[in-house]
N, C-alpha and C positions, 0 to 999 in steps of 0.2 A: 851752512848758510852764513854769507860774510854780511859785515857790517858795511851799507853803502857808505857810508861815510868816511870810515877805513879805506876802502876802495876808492871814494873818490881820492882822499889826500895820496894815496899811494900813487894814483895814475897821474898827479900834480906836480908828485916829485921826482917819479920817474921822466917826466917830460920836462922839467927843470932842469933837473942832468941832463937828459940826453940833447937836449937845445944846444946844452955850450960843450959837446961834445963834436956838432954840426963844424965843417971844414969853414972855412971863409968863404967860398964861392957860393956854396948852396945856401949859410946865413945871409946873404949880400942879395940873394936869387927869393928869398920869403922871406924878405924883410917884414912889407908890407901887412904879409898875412900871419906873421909869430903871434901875434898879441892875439888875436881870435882863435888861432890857431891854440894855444899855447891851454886859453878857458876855454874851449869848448872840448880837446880832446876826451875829459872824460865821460861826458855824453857820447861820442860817437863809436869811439874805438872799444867800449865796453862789451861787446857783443866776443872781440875779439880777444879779450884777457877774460872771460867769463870761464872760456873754456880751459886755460893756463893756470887758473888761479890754486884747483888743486890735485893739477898733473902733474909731474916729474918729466924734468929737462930746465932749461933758458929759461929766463921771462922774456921777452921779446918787449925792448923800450918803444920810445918814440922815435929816436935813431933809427930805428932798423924799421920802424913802420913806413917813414917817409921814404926809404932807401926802396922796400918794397913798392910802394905807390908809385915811385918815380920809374920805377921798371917796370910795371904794371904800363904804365900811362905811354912811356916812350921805347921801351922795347929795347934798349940798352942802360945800362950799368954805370952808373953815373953822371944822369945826364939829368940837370935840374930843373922839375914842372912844378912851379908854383901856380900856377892855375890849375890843373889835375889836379897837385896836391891839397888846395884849398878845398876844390868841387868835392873830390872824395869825403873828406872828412866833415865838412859843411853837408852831405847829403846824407839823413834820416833814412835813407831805405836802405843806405848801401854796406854797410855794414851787417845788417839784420838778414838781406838776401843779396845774390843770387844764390843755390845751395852750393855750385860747383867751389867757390870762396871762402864758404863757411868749413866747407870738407877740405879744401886745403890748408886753412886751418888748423883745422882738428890731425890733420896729417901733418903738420910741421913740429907739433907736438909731441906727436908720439899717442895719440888716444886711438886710432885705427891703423891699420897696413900702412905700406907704401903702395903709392900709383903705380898701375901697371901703365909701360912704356911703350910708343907705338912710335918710331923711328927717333927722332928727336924731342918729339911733344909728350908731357905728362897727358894720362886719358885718366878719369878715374871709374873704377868700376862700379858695376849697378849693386852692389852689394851697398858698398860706400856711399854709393848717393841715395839708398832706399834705408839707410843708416839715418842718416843728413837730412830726407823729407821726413822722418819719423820724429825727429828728434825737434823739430820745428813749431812751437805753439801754431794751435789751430787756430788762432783771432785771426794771425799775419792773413793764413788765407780769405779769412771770411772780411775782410778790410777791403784786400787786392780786389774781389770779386765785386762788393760790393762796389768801389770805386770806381771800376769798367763800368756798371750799370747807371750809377751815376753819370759819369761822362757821356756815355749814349745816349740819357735823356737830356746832357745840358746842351751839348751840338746839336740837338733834332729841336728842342724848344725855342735855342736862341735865333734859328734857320727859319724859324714856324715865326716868332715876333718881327724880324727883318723883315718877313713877306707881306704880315698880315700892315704893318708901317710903309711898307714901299708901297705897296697896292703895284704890282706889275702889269703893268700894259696902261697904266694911265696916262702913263708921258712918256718921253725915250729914256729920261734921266733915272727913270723909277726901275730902269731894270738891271742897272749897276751894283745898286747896294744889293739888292737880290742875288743875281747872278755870282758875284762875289762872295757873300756869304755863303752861298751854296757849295762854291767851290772850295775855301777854305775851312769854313767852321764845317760843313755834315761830308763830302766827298774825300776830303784828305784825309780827315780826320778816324774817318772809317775806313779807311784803306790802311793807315795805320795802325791801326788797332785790331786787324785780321791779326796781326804777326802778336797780338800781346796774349801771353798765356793763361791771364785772368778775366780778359774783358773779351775775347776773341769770340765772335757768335759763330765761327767754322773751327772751333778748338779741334774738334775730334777730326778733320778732314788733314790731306798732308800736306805737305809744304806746297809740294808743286800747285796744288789746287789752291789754295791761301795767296800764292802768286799771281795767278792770272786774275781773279778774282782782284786783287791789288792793281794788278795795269787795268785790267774794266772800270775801277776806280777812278785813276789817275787819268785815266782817258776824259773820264767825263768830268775830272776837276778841270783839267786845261783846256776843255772844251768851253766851258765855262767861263774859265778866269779870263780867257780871250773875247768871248764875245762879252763879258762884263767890261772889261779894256775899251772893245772896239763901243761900247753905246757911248759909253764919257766923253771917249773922243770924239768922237760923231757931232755929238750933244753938244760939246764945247765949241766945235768948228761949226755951227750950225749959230751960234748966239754969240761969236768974239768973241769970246774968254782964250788967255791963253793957256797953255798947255800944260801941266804936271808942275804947275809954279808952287806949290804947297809942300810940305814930310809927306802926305798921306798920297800924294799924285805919284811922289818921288818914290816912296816906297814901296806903291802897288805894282808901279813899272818894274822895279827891281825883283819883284816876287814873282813877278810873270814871267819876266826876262829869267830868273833863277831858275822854277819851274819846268819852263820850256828845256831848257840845260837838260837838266837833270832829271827829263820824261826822253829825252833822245837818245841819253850814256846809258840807261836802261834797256836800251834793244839787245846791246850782247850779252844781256844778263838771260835776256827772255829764248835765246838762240845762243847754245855756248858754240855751236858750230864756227859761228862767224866769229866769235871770241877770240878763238884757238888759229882761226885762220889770220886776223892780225894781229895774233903773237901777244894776246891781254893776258892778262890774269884774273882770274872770276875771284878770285879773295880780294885784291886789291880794289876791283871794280866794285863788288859789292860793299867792303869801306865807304868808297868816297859815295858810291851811291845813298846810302844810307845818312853819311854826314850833311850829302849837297843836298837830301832829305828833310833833313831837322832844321839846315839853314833857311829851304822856303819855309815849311811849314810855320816857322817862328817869323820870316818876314809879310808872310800873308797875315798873322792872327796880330803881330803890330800895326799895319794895315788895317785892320778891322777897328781895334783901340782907336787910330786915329783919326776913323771916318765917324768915330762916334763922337770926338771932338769937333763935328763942321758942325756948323748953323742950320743941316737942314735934319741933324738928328737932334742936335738940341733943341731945337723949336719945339719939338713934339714929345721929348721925353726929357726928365731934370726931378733932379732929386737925389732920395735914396731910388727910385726906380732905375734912373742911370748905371748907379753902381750893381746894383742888382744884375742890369745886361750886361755890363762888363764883366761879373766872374765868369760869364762864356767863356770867352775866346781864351781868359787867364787860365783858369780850371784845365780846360782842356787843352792850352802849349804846358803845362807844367805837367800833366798826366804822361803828356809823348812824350818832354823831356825824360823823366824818367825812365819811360820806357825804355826806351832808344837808349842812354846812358848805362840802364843795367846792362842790356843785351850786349854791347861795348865794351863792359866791365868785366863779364863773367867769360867773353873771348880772350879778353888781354890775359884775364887766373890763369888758364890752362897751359900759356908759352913756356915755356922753360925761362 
């Protein structure tokens, strides 16, 4: 049992040296982020010297972390990601999970085998990862789980308060904030969270079905987020007001506009048939699909924030109760964030 204290100053000084070990370019490329960078490393990266500290081999510095992260993030070998590299080490989950990261790890070490090899790609075996979930305290999962359940009540409640506040069918305007909520806080947000392996209410069913079940989803968010679009406008052309003059007009148009994108680049996912016949690539498609993903997602739930700053929500809600509606839409873009980010994170481990 080491002395955290010890430990921390060790991981202080190791990231002291290895800082001014850093070329010029990649110093000059995280500038901005050394100094946090610099104090927080030994909260984050601990997970990963936990298991070094009393193996045999290297110790693996700060140099050689950010060298991995940068190859991690961009897929070649010296190419500097100050923004990966800040996300990574600024993110509390990611160190601690995905298991396949923690195993390679433990395998750069020396503490289990080598990966067996399937053409170019390291794979690792079920041995190894049934090693890796073993070796895992049990809170992490009872946290993950819990937190899914959480999220499902806070997007079905905040969905349930927007309605019960619009009264829909009162006026034309009343079914905007509605129809919008619907489609980003409960329909998106549960089509996302089919694919999460903690909060997923079809865990046990397979991909393929998690899939369409996801476009049933996504159908009926952009069903949605279109005719929430088309009442406003309606409503506005109906009373002279002009058009999307506000952030929150501007930004909703962009989340529809993004949306709609990126519910059409999803047909050759849903048909690799048609994929293959114009010459796509179903990895690459699934990337960006997934990216231009988390883009609406985050610009619909900013959208939300900022309809809750008009005059017709603050009229009738203010306070701590305001705040209170707000950790909706925040809770649950920071849940996906995650998600989505590990799921990202623990494809990139596995590259050569």
């Amino acid at each position: 049992m080491h002395c955290p204290r010890a430990f921390f100053s060790r991981c202080k000084s190791e990231a002291k040296r290895d800082v001014r070990s850093l070329d010029s370019d990649r110093l000059r490329a995280c500038a901005p982020w050394l100094p946090a960078l610099v104090l927080l490393t030994p909260l984050r990266i601990r997970p990963l010297f936990s298991d070094q500290i009393s193996a045999p081999g290297p110790h693996v510095g700060f140099a050689e972390c950010c060298s991995e992260i940068s190859l991690r993030e961009t897929g070649r070998e010296g190419t500097n990601s100050p923004i990966g590299l800040s996300a990574c080490l600024l993110n509390p989950f990611y160190w601690r999970h995905p298991v396949e990261q923690r195993s390679m790890n433990r395998v750069h070490t020396g503490l289990v085998g080598k990966p067996r090899l399937r053409g170019n790609k390291p794979s690792l075996s079920s041995d190894q990862m049934a090693q890796t979930a073993d070796s895992e305290p049990q809170i992490y999962s009872y946290l993950r789980v819990t937190c899914g359940v959480a999220i499902h009540v806070a997007c079905t409640a905040f969905t349930v308060f927007i309605a019960v506040l619009a009264r829909p069918g009162s006026s034309l305007f009343s079914w905007h904030p509605f129809l919008m909520t619907l489609a980003f806080s409960l329909f998106m947000t549960e089509a996302l969270l089919l694919f999460s392996p903690a909060a997923s209410p079809l865990r046990s069913l397979p991909h393929k079905t998690k899939a369409r079940w996801h476009w049933v989803l996504q159908c009926l968010c952009a069903g949605s987020a279109g005719l929430g679009l088309a009442s406003i406008s309606y409503n506005k052309h109906l009373n002279g007001k002009p058009h999307f003059s506000t952030w929150h007009g501007l930004t909703g148009l962009v989340s529809v506009g993004v949306l709609a994108l990126q519910s059409t680049g999803a047909v050759p996912l849903l048909y690799p048939a048609l994929a293959k016949r114009l010459g796509l690539s179903l990895a690459k498609l699934k990337r960006y699909h997934t990216a231009a993903g988390l883009v609406s997602y985050l610009l619909g739930s900013t959208s939300l924030l900022l309809g809750m700053a008009s005059l017709w929500f603050t009229a009738s809600v203010r306070g701590a109760a305001w705040y209170l509606a707000a950790l909706g839409p925040v809770l649950c873009a920071l849940v996906i964030m995650n998600q989505v980010t590990r799921s990202y994170m623990a494809r990139k481990a596995l590259r050569p």
